[in-house]
C-alpha positions in Angstrom: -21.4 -13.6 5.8 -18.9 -12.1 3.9 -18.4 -8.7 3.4 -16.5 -6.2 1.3 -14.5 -2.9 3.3 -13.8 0.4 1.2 -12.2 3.4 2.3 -9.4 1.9 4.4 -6.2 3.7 5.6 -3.3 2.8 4.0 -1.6 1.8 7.1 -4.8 -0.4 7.8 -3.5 -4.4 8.3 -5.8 -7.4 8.8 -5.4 -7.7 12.2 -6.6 -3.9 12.0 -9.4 -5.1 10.0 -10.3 -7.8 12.1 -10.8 -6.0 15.6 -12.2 -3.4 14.0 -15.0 -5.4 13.3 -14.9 -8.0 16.0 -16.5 -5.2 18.3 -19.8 -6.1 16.3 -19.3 -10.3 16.8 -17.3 -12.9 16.0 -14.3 -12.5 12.6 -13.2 -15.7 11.1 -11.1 -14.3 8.7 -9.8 -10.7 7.7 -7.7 -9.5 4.6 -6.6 -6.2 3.0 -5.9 -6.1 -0.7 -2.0 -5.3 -1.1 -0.9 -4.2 -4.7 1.7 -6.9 -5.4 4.4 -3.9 -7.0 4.1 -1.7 -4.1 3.2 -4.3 -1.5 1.2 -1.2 0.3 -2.7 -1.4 1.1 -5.0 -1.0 -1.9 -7.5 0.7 0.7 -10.0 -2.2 0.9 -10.8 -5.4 2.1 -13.0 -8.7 2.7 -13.7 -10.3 5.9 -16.1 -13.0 7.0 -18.3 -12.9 9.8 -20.5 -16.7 10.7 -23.0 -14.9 12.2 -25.6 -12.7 9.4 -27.1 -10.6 12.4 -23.8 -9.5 13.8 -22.6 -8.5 10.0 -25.4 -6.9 9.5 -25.7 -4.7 12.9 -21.5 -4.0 11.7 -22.7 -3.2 8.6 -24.9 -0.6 9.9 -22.6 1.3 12.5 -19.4 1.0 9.9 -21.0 1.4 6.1 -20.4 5.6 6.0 -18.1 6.1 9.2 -15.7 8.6 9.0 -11.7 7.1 10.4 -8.8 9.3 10.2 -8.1 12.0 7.8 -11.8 12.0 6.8 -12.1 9.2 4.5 -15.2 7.6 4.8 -15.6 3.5 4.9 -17.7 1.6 2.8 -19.0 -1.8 4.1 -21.6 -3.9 2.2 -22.0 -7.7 2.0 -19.1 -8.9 -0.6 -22.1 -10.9 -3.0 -23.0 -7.1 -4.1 -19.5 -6.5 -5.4 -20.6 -8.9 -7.9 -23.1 -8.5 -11.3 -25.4 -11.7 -12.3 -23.5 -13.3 -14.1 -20.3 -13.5 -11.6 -17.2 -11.7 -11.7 -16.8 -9.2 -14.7 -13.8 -10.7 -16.3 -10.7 -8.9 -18.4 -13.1 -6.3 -19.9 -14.1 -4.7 -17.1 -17.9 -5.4 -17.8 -18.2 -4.0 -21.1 -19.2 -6.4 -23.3 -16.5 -7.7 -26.1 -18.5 -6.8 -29.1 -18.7 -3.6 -28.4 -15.8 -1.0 -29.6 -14.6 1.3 -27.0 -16.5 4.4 -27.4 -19.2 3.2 -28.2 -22.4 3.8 -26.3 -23.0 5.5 -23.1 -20.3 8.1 -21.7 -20.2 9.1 -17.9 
């Protein structure tokens, strides 16, 4: 299962991201995001995890835990990150008929 990490430190590596998360099972593989001008961490992450019960038990200790400084991880299954139809493309979602302004405002 692979699963989507938000709310990482900034010092936070992959091997970070990998033991982290290897005290709930086995990790076959373990990224953070780096920003390719700064090359620092972009605070999140995707690892994979063979078995669904162990991601899920990880899931449920990590998703809301507090590290350092406060900041507060967020850990769901990486298919959520997704809408429907796949992934949302150069607009962001919004669909290209649209103006922008138009519609809803948050």
């Amino acid at each position: 299962m692979k699963l989507f990490v938000a709310g990482l430190p900034p010092d936070f590596d992959d091997t970070d991201l990998k033991e982290m998360f290897e005290l709930y099972g086995e990790v076959t593989s373990a990224k953070i995001a780096i920003d390719r001008q700064t090359r620092r961490s972009r605070g999140f992450g995707f690892l994979e995890m063979p078995k669904e019960l162990e991601a899920k038990e990880a899931i449920l200790a990590l998703d809301g835990a507090k590290l350092n400084r406060g900041k507060q991880l967020s850990v769901k299954p990486a298919d959520d990150q997704q809408n429907s139809s796949g992934s949302r493309g150069p607009s962001g979602g919004r669909p290209f008929n649209r103006p922008p302004g138009s519609g809803r405002r948050f």
